[in-house]
GUROKE-843314 format. One record per atom (N, C-alpha, C): x, y, z; residue in one letter. Coordinates in steps of 0.05 Angstrom, whole numbers, padded with zeros to 5 digits, always signed. Layout:
BEGIN
XYZA
...
This chain:
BEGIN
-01967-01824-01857X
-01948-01843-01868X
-01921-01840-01855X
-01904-01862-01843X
-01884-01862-01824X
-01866-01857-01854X
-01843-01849-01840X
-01817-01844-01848X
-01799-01877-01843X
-01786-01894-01851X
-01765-01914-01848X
-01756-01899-01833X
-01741-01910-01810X
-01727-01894-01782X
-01704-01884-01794X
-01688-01892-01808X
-01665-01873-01822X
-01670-01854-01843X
-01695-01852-01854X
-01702-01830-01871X
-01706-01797-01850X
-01700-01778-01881X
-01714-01760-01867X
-01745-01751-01868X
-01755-01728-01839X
-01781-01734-01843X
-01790-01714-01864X
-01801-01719-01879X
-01820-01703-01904X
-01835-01680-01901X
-01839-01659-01895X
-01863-01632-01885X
-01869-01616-01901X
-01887-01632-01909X
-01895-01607-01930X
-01915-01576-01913X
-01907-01557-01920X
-01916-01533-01907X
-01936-01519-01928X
-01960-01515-01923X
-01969-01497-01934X
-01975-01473-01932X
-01973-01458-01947X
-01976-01414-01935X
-02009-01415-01954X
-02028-01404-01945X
-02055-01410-01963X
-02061-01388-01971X
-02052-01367-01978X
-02054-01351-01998X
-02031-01344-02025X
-02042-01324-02044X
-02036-01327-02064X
-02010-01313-02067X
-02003-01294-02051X
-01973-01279-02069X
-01950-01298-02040X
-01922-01291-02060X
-01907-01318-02054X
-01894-01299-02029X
-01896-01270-02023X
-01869-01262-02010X
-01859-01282-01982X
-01878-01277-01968X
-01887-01294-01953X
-01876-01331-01955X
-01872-01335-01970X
-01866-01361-01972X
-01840-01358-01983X
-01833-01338-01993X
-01804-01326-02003X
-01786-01332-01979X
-01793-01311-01955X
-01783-01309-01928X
-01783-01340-01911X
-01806-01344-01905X
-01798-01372-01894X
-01779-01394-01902X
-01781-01394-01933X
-01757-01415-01940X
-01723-01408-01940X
-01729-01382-01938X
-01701-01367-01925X
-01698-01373-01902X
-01712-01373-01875X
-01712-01390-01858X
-01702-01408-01847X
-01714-01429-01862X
-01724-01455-01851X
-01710-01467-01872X
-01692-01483-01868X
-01680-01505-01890X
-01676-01535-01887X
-01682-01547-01905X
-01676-01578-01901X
-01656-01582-01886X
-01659-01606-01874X
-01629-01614-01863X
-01633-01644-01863X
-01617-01655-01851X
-01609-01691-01855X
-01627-01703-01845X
-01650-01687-01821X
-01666-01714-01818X
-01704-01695-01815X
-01697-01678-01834X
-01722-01653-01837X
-01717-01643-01864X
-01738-01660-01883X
-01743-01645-01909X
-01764-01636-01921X
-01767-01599-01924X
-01780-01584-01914X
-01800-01577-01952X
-01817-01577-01955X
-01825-01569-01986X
-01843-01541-01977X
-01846-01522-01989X
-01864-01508-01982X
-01882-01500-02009X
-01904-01488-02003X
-01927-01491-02028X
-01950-01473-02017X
-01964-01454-02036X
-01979-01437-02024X
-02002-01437-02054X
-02014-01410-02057X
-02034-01417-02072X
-02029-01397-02088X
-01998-01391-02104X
-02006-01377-02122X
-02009-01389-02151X
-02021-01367-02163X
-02033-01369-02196X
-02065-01390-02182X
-02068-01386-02163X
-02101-01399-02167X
-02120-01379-02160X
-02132-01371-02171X
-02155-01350-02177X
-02169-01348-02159X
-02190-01354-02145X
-02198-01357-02119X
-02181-01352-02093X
-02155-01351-02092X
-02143-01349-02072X
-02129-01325-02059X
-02141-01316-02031X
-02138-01284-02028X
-02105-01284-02022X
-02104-01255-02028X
-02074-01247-02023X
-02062-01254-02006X
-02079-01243-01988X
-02076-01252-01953X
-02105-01257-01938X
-02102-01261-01907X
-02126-01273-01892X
-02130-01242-01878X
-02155-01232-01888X
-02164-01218-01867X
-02191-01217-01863X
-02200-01229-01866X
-02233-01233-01857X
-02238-01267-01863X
-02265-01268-01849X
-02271-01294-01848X
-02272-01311-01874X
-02291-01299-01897X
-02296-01303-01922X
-02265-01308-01931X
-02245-01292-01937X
-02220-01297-01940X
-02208-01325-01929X
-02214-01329-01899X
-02205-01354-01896X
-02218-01382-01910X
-02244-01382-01916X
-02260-01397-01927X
-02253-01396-01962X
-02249-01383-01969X
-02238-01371-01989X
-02216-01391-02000X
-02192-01383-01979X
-02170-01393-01987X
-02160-01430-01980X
-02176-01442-01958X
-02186-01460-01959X
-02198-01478-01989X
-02219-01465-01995X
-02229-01480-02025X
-02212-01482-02044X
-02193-01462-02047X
-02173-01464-02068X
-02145-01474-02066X
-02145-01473-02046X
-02115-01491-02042X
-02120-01516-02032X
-02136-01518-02023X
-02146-01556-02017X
-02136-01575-02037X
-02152-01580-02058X
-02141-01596-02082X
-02114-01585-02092X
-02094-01563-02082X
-02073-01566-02086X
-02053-01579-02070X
-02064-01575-02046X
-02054-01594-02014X
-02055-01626-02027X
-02078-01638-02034X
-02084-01663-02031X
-02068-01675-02061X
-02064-01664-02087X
-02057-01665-02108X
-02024-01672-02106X
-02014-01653-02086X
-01985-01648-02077X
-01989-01687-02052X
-01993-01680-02033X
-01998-01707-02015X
-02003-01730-02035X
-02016-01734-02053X
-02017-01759-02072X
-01998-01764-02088X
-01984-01743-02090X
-01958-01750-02114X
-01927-01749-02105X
-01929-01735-02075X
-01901-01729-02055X
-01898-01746-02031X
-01927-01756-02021X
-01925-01774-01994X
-01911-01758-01974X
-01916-01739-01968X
-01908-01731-01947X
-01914-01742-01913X
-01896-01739-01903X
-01893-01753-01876X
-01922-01733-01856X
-01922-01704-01856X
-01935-01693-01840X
-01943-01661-01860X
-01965-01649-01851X
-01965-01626-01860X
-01976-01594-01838X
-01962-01580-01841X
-01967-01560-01817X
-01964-01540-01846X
-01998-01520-01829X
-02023-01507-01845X
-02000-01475-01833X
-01990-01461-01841X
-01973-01436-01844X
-01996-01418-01839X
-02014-01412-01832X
-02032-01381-01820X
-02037-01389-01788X
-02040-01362-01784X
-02043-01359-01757X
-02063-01359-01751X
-02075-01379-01746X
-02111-01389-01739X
-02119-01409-01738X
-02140-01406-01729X
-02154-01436-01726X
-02158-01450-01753X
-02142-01442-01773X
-02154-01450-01804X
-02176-01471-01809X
-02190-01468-01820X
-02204-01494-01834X
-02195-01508-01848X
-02164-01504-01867X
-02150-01529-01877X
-02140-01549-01871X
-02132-01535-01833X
-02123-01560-01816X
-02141-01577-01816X
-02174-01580-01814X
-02194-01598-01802X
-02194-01607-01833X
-02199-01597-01849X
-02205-01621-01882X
-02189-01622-01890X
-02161-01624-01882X
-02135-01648-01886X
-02135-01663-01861X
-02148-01652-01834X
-02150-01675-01817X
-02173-01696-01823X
-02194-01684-01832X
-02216-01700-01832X
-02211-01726-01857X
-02192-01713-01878X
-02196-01733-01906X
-02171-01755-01894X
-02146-01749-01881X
-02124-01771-01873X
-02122-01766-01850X
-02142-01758-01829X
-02137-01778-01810X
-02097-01777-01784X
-02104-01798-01774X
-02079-01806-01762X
-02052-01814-01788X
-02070-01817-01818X
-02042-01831-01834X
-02026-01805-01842X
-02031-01780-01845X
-02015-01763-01850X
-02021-01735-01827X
-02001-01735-01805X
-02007-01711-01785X
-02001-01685-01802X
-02027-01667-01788X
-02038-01645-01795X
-02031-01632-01774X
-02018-01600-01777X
-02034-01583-01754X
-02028-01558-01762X
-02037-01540-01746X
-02026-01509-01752X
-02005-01493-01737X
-02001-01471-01748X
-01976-01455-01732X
-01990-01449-01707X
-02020-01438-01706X
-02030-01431-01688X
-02035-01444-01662X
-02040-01475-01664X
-02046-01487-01648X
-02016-01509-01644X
-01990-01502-01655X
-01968-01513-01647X
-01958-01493-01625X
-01971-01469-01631X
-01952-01442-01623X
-01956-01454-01588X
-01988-01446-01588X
-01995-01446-01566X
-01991-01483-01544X
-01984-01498-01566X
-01975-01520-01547X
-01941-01518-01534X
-01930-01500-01553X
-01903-01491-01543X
-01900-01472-01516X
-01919-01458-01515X
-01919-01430-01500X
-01931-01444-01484X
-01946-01462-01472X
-01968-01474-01447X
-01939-01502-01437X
-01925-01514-01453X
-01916-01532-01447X
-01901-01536-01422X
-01894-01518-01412X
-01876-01510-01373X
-01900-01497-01359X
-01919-01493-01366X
-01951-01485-01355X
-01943-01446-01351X
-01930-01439-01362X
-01928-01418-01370X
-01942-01397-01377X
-01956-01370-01376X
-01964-01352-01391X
-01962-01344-01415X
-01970-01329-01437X
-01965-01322-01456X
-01984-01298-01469X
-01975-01285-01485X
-01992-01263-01498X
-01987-01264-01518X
-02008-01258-01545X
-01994-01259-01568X
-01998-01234-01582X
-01983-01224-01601X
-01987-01195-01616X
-01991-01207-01641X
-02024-01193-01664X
-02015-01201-01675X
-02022-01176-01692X
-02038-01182-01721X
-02034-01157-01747X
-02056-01137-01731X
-02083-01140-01754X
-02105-01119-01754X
-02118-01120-01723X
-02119-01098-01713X
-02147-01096-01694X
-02169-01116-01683X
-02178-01120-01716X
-02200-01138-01721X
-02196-01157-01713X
-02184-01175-01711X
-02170-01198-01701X
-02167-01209-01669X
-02164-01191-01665X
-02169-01193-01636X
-02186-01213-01618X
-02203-01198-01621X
-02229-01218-01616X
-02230-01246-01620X
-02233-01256-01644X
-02226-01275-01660X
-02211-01293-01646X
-02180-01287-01651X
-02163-01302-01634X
-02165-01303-01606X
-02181-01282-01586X
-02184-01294-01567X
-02205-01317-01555X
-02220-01317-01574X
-02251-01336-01574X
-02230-01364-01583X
-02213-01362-01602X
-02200-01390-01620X
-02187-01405-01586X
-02176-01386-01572X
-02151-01390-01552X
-02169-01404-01536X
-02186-01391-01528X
-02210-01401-01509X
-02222-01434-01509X
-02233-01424-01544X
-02243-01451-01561X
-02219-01484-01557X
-02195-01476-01556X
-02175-01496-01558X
-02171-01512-01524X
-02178-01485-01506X
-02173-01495-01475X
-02149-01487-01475X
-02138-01463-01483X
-02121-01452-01473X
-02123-01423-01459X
-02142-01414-01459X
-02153-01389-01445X
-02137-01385-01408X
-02134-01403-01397X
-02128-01397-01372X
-02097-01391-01372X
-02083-01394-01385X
-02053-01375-01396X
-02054-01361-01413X
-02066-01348-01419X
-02062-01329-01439X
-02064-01290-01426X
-02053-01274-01428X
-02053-01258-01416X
-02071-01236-01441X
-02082-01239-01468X
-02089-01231-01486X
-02079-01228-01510X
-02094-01219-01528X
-02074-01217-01555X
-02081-01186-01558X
-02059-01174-01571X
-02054-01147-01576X
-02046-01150-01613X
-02053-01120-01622X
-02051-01123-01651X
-02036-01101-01650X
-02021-01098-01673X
-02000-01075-01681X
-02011-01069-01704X
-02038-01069-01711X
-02051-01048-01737X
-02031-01049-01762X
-02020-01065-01764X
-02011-01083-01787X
-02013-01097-01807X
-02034-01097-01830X
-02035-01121-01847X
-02015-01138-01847X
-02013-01164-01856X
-01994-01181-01857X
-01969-01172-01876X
-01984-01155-01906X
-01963-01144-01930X
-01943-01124-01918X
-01961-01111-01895X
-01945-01084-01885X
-01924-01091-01865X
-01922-01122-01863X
-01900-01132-01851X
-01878-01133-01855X
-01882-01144-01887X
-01864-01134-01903X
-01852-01115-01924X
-01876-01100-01922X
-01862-01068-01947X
-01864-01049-01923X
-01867-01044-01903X
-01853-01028-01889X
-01821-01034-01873X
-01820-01003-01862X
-01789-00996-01851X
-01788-01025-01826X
-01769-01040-01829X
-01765-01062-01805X
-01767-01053-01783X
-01750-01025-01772X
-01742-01020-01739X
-01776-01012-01747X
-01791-00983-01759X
-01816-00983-01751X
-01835-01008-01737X
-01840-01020-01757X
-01855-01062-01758X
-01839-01067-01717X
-01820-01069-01722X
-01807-01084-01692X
-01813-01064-01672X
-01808-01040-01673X
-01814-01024-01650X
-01853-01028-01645X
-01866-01033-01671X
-01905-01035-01667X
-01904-01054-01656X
-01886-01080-01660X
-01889-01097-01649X
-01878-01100-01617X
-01869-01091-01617X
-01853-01084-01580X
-01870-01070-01560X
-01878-01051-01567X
-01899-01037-01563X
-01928-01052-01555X
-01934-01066-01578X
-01957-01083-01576X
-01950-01100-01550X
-01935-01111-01545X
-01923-01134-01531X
-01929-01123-01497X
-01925-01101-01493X
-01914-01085-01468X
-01936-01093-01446X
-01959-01085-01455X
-01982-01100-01439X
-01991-01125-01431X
-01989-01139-01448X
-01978-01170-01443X
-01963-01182-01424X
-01943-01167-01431X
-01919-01171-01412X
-01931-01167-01381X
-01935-01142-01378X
-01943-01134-01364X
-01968-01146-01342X
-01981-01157-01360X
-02004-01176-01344X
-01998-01200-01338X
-01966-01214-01343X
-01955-01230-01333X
-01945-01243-01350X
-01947-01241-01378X
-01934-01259-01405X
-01908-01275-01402X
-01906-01290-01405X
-01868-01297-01397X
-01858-01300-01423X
-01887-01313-01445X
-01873-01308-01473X
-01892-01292-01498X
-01880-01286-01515X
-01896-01270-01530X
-01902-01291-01548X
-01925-01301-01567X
-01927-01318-01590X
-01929-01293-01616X
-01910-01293-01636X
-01912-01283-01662X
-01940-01291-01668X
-01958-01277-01684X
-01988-01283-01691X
-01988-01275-01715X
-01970-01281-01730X
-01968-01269-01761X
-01949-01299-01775X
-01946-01314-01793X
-01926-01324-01797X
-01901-01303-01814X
-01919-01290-01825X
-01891-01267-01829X
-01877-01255-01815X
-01882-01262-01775X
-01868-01240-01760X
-01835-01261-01761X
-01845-01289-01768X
-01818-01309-01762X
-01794-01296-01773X
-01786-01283-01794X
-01765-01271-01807X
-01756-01256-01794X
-01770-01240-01768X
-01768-01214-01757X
-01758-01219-01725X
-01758-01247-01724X
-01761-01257-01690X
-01733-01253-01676X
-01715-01243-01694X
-01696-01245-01675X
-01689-01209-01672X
-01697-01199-01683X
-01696-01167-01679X
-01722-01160-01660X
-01745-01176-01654X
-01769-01177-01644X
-01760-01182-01611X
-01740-01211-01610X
-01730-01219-01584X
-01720-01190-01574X
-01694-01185-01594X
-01671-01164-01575X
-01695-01138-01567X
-01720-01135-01585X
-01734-01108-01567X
-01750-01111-01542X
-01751-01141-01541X
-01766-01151-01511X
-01748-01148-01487X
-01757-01146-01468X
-01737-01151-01446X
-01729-01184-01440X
-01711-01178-01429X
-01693-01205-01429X
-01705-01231-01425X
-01719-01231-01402X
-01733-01248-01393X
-01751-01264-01413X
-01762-01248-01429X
-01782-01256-01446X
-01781-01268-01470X
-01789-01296-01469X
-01777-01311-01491X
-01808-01309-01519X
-01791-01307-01549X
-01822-01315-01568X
-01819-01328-01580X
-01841-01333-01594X
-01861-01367-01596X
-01863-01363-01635X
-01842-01378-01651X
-01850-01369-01673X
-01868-01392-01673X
-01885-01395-01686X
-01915-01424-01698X
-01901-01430-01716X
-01890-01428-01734X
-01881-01447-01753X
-01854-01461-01737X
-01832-01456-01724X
-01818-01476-01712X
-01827-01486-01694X
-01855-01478-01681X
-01865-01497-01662X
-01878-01523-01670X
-01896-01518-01699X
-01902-01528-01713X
-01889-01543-01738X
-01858-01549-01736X
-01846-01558-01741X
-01833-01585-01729X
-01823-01574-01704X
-01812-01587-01678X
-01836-01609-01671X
-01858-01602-01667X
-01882-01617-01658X
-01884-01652-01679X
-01893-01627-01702X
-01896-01654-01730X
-01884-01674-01734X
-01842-01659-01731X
-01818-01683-01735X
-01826-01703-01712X
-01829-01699-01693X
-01831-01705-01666X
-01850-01730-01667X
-01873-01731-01675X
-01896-01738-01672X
-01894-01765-01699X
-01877-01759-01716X
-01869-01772-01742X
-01852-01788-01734X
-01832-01785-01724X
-01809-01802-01707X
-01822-01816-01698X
-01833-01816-01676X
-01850-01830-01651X
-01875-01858-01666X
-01881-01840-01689X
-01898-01857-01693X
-01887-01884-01717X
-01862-01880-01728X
-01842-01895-01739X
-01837-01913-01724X
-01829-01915-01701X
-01822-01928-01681X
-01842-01947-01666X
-01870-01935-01673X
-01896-01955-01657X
-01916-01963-01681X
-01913-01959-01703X
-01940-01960-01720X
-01915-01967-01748X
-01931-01992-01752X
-01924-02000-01784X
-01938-01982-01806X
-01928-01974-01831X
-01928-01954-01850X
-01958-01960-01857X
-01970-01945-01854X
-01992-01949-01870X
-02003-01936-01902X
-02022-01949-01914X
-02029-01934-01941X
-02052-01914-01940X
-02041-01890-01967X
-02056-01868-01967X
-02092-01876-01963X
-02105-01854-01944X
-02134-01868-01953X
-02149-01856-01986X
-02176-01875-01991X
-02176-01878-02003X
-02181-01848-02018X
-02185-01846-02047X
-02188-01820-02065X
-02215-01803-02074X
-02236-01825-02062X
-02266-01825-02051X
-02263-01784-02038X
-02250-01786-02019X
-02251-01769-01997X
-02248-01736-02007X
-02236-01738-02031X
-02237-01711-02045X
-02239-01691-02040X
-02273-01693-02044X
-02296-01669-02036X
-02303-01664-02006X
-02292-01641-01997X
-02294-01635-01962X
-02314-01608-01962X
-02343-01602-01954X
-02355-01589-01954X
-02343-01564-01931X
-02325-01552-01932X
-02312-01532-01924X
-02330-01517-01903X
-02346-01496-01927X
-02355-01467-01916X
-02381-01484-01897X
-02392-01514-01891X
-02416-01512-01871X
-02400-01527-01842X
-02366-01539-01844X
-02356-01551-01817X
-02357-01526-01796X
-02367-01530-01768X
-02363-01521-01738X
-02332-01513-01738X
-02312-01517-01760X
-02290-01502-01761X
-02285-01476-01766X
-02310-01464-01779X
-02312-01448-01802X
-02307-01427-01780X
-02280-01418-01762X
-02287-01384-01750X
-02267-01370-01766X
-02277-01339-01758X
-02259-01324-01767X
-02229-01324-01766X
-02219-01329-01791X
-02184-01327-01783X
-02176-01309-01791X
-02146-01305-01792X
-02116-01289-01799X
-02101-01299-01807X
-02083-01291-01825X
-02053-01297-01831X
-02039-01281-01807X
């Protein structure tokens, strides 16, 4: 749904798990402004919904339960665009893409990050939490057609929580650290792979060397959305929500279903 060209654009953001810290920090962040108005919404008090993303089940997980809060929020707010806050290939992006379509743009931090970091045909590496992950995100990078810049992803043995209840310089120095090899294999930028590292990115920059610029996914995924909302104000008459039929999105059996991360 377009924005009137003098409105601002609408984004609703979703974080898909259940405790708020995390969505505490980003809206510290990220603030409305005159032609970007920003709502954010995650999945707490809903029972089904994991703390955080660390296994596949978890992502599938948190998907089922915040869906009908995504679509509940979109039927009663009209939001202009919505960008999916985990660092992954989520499956929320594809069943909010699959139920609206071109009328309300969808995407994730993960796959804004990496259109930011490829956009000057550039290199990149990304750091992100657990070990486990690894893998994962390099199969997603691959999966997207972005594999031929990427110099790998590195993890700093981090849960997403331990991002934030540990010592900061500790967290930034794991993360610097992590980064070094990357760099090294030719990175020119680092992509944050956590949305909780965004709070941390400018103490994250000063431990990189100079040269090296990083990629938060949520302002990439910000920048992209307004962008794409504008544009389409300008070529496409407003169209109406589809119809309420569309509800029910069989989640855990879509070819989306890979392992993610917060």
């Amino acid at each position: 749904m377009a924005p009137a060209i003098d409105q601002p654009v609408r984004l609703l953001c979703i974080i898909p798990i259940s405790t708020t810290g995390m969505t505490d920090d980003l809206a510290r962040v990220y603030h409305s402004t005159a032609t970007l108005q920003i709502t954010f919404v995650d999945g707490r008090d809903l029972d089904d919904c994991p703390p955080c993303i660390e296994n596949h089940a978890q992502a599938i997980s948190s998907t089922n339960a915040v869906l009908p809060r995504a679509i509940e929020y979109i039927s009663t707010h009209s939001p202009h665009a919505v960008l999916v806050c985990c660092f992954s290939d989520h499956p929320l992006v594809y069943a909010l893409e699959e139920r609206y379509g071109d009328e309300v743009p969808v995407t994730g931090i993960f796959q804004a990050a990496l259109q930011e970091a490829t956009a000057s045909g550039g290199k990149f590496g990304i750091v992100t939490t657990s070990t486990s992950w690894e893998q994962p995100l390099k199969d997603s990078v691959d999966d997207l057609g972005f594999g031929t810049y990427s110099t790998g992803v590195a993890a700093t043995g981090l849960s997403p929580l331990e991002l934030e209840s540990l010592d900061r310089d500790f967290v930034i120095d794991r993360i610097a650290t992590s980064s070094k090899p990357l760099i090294d294999n030719g990175a020119e930028s680092i992509i944050l792979g956590c949305a909780g590292m965004a709070v941390l990115e400018d103490n994250i920059l000063s431990a990189l060397p100079p040269s090296i610029k990083t990629i938060d996914g949520v302002r990439s995924g910000m920048t992209i959305l307004s962008r794409r909302v504008e544009e389409t104000a300008l070529t496409k008459p407003v169209l109406s929500l589809l119809d309420d039929t569309k509800t029910k999105i069989a989640v855990s059996s879509t070819m989306r279903d890979r392992q993610q991360i917060l």
